[in-house]
C-alpha positions as CSV (number, residue, x, y, z in Angstrom):
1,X,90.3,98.9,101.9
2,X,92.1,96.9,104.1
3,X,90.9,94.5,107.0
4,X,92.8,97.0,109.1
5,X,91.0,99.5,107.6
6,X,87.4,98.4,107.7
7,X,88.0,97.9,111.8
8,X,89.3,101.1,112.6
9,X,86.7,102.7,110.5
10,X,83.8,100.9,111.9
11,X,85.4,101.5,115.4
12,X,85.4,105.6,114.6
13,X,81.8,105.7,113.0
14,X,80.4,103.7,115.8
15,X,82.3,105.8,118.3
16,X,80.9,109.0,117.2
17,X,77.7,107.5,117.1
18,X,77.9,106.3,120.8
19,X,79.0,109.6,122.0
20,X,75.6,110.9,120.7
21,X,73.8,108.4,122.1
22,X,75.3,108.0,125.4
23,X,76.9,111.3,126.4
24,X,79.0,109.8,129.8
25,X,80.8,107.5,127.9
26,X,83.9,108.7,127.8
27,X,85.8,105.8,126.5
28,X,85.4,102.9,125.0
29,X,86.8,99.3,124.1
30,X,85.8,97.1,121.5
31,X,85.9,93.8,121.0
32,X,85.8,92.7,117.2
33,X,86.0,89.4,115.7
34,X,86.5,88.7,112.4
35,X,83.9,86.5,110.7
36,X,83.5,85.7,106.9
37,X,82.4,88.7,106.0
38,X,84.6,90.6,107.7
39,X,84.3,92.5,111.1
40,X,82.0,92.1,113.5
41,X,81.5,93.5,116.8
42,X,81.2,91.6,119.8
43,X,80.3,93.9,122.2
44,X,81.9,97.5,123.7
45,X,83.1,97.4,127.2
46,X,83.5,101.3,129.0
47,X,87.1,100.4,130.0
48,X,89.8,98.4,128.4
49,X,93.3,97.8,128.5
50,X,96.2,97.1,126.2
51,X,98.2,95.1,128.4
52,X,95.7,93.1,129.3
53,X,94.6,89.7,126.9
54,X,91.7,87.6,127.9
55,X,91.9,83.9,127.4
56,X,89.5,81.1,128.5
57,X,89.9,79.3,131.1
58,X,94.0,79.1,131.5
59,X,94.4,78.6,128.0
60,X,97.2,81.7,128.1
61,X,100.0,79.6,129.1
62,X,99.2,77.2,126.7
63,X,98.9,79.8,124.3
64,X,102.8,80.7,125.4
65,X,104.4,77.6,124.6
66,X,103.1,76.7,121.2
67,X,105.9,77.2,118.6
């Protein structure tokens, strides 16, 4: 399996299982790191956005012009 994989199926088991537990939420982000291990959730958020990245503390631009 995949590191791909693993993610998108702990994402759908834990999905399902948040559903269950918490029936108003309706939607769901994720954030995942990926640790030695392998994944490991961070924390879920009830909104998201793909076009939106978070960086700390202005580090984007920096992030931008790095070759």
């Amino acid at each position: 399996m995949t590191m791909y994989e693993k993610i998108q199926y702990l994402c759908d088991e834990s999905s399902i299982k948040l559903a269950h537990l918490c029936k108003e939420a309706r939607f769901v982000g994720w954030d995942i790191a990926i640790g030695n291990d392998g994944p490991v959730f961070i924390e879920a958020n009830n909104s998201c956005s793909e076009t939106l990245y978070q960086f700390d503390g202005g580090k984007w631009d920096y992030f931008l012009k790095q070759k």
